[in-house]
Each structure stands twice: as C-alpha cells, then as structure tokens.
mmJSON file of the N, C-alpha and C atoms, coordinates in Angstrom:
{"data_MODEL":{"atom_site":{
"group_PDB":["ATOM","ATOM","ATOM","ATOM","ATOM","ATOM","ATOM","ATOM","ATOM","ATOM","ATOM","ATOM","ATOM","ATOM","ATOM","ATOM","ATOM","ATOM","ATOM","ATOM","ATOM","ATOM","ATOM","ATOM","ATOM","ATOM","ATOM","ATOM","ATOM","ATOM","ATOM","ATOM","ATOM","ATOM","ATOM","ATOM","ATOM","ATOM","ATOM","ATOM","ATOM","ATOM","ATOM","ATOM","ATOM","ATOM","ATOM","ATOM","ATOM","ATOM","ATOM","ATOM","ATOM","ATOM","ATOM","ATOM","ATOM","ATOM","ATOM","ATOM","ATOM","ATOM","ATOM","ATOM","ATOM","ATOM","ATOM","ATOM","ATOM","ATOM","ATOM","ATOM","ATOM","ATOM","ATOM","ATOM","ATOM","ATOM","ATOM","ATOM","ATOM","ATOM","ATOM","ATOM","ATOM","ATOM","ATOM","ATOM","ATOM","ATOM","ATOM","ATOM","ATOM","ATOM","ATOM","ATOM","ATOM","ATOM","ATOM","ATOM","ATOM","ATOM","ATOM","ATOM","ATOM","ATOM","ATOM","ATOM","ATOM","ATOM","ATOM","ATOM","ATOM","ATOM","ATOM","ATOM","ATOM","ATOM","ATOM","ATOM","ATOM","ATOM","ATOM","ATOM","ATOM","ATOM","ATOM","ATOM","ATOM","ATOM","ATOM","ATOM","ATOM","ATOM","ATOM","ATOM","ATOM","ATOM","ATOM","ATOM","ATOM","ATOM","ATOM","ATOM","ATOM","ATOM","ATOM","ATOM","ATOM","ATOM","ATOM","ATOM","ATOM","ATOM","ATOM","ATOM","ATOM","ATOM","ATOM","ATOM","ATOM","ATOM","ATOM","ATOM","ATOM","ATOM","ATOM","ATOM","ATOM","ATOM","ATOM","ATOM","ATOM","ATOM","ATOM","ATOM","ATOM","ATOM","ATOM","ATOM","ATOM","ATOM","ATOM","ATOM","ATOM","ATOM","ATOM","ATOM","ATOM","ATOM","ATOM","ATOM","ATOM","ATOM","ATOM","ATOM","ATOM","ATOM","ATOM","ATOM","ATOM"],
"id":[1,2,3,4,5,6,7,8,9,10,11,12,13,14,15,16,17,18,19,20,21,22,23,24,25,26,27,28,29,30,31,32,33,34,35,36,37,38,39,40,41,42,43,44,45,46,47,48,49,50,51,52,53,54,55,56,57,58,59,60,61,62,63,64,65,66,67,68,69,70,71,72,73,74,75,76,77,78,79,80,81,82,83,84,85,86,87,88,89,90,91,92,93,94,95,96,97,98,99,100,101,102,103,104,105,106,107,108,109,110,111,112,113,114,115,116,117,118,119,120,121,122,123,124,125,126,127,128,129,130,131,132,133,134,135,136,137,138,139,140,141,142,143,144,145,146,147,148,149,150,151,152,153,154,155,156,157,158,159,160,161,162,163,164,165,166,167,168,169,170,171,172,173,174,175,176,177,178,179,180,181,182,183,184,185,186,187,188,189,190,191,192,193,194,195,196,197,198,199,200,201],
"type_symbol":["N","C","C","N","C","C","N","C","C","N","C","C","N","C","C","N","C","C","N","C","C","N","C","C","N","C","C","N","C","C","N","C","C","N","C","C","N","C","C","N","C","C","N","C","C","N","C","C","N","C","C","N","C","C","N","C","C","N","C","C","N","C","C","N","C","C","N","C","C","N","C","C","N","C","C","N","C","C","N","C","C","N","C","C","N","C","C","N","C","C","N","C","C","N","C","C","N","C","C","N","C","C","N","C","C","N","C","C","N","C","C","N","C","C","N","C","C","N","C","C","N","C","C","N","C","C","N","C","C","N","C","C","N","C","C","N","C","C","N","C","C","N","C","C","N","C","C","N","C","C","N","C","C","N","C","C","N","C","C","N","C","C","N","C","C","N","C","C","N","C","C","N","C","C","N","C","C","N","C","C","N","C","C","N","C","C","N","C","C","N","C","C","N","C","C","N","C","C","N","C","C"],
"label_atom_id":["N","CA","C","N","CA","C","N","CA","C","N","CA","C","N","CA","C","N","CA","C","N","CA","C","N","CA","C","N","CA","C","N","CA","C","N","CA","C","N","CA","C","N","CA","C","N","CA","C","N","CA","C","N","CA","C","N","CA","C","N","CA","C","N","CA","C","N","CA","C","N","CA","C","N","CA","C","N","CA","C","N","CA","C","N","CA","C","N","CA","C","N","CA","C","N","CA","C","N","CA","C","N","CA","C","N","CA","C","N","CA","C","N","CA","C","N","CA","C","N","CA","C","N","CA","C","N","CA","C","N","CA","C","N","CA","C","N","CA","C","N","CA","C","N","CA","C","N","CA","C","N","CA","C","N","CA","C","N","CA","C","N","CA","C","N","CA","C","N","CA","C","N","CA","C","N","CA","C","N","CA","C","N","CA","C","N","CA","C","N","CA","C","N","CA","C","N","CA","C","N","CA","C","N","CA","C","N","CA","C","N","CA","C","N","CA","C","N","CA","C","N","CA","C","N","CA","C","N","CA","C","N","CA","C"],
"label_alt_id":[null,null,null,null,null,null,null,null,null,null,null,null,null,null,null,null,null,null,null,null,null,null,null,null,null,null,null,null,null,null,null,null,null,null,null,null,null,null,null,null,null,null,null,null,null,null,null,null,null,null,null,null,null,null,null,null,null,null,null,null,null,null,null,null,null,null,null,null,null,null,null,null,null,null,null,null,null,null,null,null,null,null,null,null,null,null,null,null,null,null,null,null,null,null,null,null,null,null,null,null,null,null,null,null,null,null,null,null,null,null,null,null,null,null,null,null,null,null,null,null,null,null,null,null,null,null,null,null,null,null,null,null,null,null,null,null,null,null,null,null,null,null,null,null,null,null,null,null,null,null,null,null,null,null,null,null,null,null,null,null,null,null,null,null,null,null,null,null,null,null,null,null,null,null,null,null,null,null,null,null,null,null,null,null,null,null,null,null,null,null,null,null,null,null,null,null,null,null,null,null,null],
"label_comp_id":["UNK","UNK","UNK","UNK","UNK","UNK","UNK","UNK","UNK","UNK","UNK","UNK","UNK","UNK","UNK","UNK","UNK","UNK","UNK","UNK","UNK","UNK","UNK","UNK","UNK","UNK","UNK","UNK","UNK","UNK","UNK","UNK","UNK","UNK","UNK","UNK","UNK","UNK","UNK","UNK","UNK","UNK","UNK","UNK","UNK","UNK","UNK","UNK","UNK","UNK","UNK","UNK","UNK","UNK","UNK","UNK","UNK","UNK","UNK","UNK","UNK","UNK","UNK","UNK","UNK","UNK","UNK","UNK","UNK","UNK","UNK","UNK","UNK","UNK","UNK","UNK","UNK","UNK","UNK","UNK","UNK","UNK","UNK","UNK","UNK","UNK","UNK","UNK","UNK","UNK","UNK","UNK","UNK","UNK","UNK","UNK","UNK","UNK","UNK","UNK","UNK","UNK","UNK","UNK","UNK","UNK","UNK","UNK","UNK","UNK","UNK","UNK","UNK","UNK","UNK","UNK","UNK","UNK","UNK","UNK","UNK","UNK","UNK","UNK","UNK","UNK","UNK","UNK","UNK","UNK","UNK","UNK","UNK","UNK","UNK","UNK","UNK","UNK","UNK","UNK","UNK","UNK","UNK","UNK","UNK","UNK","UNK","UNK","UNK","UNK","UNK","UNK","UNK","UNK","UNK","UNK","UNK","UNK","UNK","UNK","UNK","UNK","UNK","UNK","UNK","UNK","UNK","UNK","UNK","UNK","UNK","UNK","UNK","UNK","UNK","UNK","UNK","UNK","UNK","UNK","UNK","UNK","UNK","UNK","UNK","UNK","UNK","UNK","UNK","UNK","UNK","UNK","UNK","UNK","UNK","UNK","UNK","UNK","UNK","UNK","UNK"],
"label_asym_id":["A","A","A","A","A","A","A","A","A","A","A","A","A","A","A","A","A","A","A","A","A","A","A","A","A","A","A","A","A","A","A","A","A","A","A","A","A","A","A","A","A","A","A","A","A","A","A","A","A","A","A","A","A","A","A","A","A","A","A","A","A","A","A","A","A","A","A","A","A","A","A","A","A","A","A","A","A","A","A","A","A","A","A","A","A","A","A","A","A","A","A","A","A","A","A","A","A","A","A","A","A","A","A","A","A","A","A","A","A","A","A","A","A","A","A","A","A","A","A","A","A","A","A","A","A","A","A","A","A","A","A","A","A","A","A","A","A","A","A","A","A","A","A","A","A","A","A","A","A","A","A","A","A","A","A","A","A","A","A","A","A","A","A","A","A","A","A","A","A","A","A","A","A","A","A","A","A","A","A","A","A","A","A","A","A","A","A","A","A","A","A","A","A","A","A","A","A","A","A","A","A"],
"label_entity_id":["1","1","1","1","1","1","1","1","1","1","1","1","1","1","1","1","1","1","1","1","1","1","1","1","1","1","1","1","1","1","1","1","1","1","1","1","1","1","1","1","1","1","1","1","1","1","1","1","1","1","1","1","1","1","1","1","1","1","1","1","1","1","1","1","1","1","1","1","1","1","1","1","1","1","1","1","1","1","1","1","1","1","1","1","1","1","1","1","1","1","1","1","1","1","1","1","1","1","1","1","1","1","1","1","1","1","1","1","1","1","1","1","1","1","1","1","1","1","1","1","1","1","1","1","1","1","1","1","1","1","1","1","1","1","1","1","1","1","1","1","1","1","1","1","1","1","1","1","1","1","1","1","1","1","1","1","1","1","1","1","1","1","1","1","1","1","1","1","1","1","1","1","1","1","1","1","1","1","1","1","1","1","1","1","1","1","1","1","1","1","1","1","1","1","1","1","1","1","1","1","1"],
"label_seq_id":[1,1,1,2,2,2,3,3,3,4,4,4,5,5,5,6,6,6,7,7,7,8,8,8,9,9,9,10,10,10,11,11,11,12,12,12,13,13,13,14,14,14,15,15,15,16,16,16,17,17,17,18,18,18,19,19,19,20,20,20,21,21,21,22,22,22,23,23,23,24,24,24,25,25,25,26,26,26,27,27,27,28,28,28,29,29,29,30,30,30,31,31,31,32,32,32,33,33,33,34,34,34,35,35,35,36,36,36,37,37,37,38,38,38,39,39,39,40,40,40,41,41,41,42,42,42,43,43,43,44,44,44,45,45,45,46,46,46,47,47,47,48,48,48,49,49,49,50,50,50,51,51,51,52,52,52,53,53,53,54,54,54,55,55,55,56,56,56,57,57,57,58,58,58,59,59,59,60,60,60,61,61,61,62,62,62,63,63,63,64,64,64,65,65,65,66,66,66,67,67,67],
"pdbx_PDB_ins_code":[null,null,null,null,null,null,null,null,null,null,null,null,null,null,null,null,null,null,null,null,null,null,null,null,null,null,null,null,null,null,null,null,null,null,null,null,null,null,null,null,null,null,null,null,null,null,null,null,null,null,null,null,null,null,null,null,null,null,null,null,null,null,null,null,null,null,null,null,null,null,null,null,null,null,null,null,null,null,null,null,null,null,null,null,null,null,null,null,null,null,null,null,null,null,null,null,null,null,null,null,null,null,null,null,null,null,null,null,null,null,null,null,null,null,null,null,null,null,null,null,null,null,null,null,null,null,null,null,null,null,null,null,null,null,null,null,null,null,null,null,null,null,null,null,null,null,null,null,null,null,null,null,null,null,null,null,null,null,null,null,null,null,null,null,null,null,null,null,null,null,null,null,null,null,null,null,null,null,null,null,null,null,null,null,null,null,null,null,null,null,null,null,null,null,null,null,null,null,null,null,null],
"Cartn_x":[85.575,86.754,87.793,89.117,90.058,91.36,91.172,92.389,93.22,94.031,96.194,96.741,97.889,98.589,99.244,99.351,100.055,101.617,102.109,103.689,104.497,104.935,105.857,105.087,105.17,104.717,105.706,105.976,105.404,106.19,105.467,106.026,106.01,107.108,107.102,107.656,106.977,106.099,104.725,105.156,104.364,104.127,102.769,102.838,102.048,102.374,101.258,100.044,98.965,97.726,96.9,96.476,96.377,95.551,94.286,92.874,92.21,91.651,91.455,89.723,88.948,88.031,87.579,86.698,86.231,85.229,84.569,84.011,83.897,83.275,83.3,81.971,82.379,82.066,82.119,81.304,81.475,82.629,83.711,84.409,85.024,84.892,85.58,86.479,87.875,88.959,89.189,88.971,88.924,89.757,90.997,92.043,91.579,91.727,90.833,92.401,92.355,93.326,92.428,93.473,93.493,92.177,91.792,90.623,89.39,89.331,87.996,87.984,88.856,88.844,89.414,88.6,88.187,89.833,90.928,91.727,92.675,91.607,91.596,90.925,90.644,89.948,90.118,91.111,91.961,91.023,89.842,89.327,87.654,87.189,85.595,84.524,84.6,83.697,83.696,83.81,83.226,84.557,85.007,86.351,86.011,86.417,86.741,87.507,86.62,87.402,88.91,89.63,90.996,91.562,92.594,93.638,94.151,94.206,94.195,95.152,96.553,97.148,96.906,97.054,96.625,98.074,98.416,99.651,98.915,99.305,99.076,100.149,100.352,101.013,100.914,101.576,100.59,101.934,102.388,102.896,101.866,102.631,101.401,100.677,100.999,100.152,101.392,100.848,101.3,101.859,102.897,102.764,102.362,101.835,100.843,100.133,98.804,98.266,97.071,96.949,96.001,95.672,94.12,93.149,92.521],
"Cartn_y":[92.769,92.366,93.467,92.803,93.942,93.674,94.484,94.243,94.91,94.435,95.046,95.687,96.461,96.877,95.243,95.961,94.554,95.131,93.374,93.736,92.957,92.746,94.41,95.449,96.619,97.363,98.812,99.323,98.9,97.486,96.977,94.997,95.073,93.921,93.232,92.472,91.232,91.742,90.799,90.324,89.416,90.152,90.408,90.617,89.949,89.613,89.283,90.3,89.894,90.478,90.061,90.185,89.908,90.198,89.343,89.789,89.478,90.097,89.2,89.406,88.243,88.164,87.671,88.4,87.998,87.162,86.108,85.416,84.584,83.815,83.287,83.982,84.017,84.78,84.345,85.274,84.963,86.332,85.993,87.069,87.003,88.201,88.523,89.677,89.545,90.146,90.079,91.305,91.539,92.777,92.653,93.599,94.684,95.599,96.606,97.867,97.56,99.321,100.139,101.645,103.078,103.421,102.562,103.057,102.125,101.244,100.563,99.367,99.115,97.831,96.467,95.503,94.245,93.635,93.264,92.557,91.301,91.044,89.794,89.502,88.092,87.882,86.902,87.395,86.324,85.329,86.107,85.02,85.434,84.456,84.591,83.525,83.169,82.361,82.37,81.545,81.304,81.276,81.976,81.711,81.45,81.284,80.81,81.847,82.01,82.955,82.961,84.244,84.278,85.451,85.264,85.708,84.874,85.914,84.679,85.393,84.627,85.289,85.082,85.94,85.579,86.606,85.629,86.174,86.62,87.444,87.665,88.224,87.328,87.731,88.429,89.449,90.224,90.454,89.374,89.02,89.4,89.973,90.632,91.753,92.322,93.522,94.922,96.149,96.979,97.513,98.602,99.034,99.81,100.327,101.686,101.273,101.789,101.787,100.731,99.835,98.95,98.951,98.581,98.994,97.517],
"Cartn_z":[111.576,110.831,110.934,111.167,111.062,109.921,108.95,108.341,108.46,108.288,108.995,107.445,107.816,106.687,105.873,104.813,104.172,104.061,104.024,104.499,103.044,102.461,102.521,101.318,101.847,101.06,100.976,99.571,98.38,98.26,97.098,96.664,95.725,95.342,93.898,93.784,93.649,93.249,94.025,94.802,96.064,97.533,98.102,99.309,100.746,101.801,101.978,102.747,102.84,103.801,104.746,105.986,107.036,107.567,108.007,108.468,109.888,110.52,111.79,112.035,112.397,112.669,114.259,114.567,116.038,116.039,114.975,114.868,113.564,113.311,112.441,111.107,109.896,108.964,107.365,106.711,105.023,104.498,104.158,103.929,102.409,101.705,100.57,100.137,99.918,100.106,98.484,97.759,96.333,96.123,95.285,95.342,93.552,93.81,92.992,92.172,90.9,90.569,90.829,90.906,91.174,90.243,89.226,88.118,88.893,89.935,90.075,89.734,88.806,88.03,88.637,89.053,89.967,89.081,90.132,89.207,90.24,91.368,91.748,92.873,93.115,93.9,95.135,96.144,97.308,98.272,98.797,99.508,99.308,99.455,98.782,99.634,100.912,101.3,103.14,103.495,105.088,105.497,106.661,107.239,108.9,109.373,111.142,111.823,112.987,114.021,113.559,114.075,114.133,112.969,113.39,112.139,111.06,109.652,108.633,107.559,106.902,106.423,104.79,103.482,102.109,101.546,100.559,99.717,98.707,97.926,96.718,96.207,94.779,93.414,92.832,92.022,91.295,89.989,89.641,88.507,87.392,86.414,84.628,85.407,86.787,86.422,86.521,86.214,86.285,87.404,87.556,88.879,88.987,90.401,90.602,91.823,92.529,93.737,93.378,94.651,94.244,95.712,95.314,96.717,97.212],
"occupancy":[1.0,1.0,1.0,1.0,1.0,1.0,1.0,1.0,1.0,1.0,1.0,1.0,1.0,1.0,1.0,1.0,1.0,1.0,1.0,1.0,1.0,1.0,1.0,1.0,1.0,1.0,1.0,1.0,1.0,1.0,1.0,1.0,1.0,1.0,1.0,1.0,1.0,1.0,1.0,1.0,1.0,1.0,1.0,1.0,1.0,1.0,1.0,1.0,1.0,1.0,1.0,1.0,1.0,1.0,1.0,1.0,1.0,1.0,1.0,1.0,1.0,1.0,1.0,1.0,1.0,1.0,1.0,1.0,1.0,1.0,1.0,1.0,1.0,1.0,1.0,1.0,1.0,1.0,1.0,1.0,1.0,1.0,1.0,1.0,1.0,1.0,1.0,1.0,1.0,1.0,1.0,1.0,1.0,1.0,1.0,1.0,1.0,1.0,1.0,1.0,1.0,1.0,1.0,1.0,1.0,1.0,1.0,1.0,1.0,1.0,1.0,1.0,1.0,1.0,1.0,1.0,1.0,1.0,1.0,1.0,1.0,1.0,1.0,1.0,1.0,1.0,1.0,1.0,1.0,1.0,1.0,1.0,1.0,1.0,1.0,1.0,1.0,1.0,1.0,1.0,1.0,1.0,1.0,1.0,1.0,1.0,1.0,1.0,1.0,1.0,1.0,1.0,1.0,1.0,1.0,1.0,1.0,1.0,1.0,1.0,1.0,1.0,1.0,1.0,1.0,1.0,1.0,1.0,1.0,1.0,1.0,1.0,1.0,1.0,1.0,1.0,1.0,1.0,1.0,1.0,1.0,1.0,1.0,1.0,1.0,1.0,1.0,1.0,1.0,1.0,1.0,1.0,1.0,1.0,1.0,1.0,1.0,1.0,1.0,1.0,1.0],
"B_iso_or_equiv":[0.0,0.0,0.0,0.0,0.0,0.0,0.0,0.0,0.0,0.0,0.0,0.0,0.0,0.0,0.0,0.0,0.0,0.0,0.0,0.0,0.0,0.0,0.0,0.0,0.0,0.0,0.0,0.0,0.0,0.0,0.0,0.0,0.0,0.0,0.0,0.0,0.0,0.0,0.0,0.0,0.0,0.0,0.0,0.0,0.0,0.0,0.0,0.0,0.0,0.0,0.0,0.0,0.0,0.0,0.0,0.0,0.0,0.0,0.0,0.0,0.0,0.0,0.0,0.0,0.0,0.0,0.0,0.0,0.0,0.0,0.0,0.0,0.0,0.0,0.0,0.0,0.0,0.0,0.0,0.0,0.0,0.0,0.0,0.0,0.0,0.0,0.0,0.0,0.0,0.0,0.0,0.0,0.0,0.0,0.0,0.0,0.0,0.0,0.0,0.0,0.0,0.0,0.0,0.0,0.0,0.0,0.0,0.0,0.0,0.0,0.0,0.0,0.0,0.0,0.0,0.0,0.0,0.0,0.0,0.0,0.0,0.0,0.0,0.0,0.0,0.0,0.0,0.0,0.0,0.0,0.0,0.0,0.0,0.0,0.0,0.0,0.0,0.0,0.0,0.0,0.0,0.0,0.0,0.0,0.0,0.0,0.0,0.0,0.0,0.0,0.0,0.0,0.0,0.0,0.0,0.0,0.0,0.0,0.0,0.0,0.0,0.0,0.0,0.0,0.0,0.0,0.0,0.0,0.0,0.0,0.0,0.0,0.0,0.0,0.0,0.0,0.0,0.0,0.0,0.0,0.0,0.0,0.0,0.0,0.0,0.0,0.0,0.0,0.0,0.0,0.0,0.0,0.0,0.0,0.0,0.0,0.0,0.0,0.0,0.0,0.0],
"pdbx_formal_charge":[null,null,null,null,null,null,null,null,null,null,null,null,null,null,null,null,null,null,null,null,null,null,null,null,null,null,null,null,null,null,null,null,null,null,null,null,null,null,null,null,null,null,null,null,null,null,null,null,null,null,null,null,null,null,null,null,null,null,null,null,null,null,null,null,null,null,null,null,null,null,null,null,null,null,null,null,null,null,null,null,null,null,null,null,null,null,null,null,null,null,null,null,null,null,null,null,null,null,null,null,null,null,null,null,null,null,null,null,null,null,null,null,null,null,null,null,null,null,null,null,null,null,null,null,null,null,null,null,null,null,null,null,null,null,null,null,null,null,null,null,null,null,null,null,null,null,null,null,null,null,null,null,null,null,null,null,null,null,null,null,null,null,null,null,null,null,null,null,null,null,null,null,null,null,null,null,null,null,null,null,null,null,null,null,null,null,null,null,null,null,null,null,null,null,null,null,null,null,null,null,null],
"auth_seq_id":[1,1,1,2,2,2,3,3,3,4,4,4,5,5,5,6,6,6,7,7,7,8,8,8,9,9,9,10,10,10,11,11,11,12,12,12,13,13,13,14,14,14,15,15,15,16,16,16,17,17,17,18,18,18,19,19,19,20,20,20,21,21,21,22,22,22,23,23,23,24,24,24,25,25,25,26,26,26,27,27,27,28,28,28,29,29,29,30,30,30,31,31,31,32,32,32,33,33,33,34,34,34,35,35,35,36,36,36,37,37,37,38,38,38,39,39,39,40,40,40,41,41,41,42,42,42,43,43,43,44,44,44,45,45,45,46,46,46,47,47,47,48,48,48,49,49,49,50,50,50,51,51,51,52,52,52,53,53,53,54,54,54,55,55,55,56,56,56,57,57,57,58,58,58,59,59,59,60,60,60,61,61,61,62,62,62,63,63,63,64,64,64,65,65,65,66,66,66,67,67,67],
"auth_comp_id":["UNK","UNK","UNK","UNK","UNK","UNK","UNK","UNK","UNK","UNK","UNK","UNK","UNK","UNK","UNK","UNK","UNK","UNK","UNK","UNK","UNK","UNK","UNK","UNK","UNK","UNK","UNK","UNK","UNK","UNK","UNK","UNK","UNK","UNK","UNK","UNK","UNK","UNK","UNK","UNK","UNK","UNK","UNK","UNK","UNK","UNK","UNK","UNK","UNK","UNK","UNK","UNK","UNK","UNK","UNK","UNK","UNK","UNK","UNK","UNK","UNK","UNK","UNK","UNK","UNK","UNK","UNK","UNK","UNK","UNK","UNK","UNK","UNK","UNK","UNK","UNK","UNK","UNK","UNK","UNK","UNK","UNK","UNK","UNK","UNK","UNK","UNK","UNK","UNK","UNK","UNK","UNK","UNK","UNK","UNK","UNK","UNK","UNK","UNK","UNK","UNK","UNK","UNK","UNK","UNK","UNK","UNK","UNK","UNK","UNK","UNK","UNK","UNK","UNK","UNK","UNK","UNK","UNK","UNK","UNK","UNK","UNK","UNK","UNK","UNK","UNK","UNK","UNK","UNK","UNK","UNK","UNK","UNK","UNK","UNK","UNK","UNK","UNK","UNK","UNK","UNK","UNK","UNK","UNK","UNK","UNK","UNK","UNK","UNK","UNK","UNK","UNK","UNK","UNK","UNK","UNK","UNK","UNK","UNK","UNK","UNK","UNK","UNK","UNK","UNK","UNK","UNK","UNK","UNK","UNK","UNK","UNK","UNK","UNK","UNK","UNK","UNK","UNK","UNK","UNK","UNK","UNK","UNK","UNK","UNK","UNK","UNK","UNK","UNK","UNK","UNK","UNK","UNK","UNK","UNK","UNK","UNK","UNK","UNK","UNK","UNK"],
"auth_asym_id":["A","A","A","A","A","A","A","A","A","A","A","A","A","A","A","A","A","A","A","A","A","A","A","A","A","A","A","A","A","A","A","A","A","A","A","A","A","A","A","A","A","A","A","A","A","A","A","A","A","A","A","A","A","A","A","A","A","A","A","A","A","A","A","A","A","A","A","A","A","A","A","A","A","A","A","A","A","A","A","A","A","A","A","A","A","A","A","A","A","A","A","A","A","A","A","A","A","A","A","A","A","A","A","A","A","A","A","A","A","A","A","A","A","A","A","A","A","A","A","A","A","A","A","A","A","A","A","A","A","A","A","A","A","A","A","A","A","A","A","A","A","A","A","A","A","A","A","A","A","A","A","A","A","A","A","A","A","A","A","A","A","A","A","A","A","A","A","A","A","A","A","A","A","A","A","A","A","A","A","A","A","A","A","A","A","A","A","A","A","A","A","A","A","A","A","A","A","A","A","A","A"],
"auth_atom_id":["N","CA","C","N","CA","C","N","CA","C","N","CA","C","N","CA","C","N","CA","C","N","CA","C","N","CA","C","N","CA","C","N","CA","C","N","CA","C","N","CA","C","N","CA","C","N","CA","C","N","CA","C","N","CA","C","N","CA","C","N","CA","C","N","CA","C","N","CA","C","N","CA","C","N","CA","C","N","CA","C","N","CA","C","N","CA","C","N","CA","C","N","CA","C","N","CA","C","N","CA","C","N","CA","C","N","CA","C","N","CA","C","N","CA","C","N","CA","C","N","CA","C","N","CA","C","N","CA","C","N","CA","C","N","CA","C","N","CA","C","N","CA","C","N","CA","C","N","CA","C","N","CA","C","N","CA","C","N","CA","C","N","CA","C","N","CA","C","N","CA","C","N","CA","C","N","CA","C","N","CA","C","N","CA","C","N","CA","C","N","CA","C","N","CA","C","N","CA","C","N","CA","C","N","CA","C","N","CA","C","N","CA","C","N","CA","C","N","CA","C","N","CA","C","N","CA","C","N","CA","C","N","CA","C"],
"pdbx_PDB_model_num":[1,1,1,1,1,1,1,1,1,1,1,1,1,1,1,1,1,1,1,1,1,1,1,1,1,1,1,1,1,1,1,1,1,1,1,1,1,1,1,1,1,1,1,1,1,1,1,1,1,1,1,1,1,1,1,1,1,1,1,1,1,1,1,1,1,1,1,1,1,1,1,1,1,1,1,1,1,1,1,1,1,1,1,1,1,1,1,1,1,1,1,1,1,1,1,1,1,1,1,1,1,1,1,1,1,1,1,1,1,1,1,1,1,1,1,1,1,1,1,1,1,1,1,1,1,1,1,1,1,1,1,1,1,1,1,1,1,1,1,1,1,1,1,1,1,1,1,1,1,1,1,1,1,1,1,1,1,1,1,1,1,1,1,1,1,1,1,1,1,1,1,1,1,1,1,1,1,1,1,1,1,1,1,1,1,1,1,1,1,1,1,1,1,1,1,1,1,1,1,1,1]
}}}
C-alpha cells in the first residue's frame, strides 16, 4: 500500500487523501490527534486494486496535527 501526501494541506477544513494499492486488500485508514486519540474512521473494509481517493471533514474538531 502506498499512501500519498494529502492535498491540501494544512486544511480547513476538508482534505482529501489518496491511497494506492497493488492488489486487492482489507484496508483501514483511521485518522488519529497529536494525543493518540482515534477521532475517525475513513475506510474500514476490502478495497480493489488501484488508486482510491477519501475526503475527509473535519468540521467540530480542533486545529492542530492529526495523524
């Protein structure tokens, strides 16, 4: 799996993120604050060869570094 920088960064308050797989796979893409703390969860199951694009919102949260 290869994941790409996300564009645009820094955002706000929407960005998207961009993954590429060389096969087909179970993939979970879980966006984490600077403290550890699990505060969403974009993709969570079986995806298909290729490149695959996921927006995320992040409306109600704070700003700061998110992993």
């Amino acid at each position: 799996m290869q994941l790409h920088a996300n564009y645009p960064n820094p955002f706000n308050p929407s960005t998207r993120i961009s993954y590429s797989l060389p096969e087909a796979m179970e993939v979970s893409v879980v966006v984490y604050d600077i403290t550890g703390r699990q505060v969403a969860v974009l993709q969570d199951g079986d995806m298909s060869a290729g490149t695959h694009q996921l927006n995320w919102v992040a409306n109600g949260l704070a700003s700061g570094v998110y992993i």
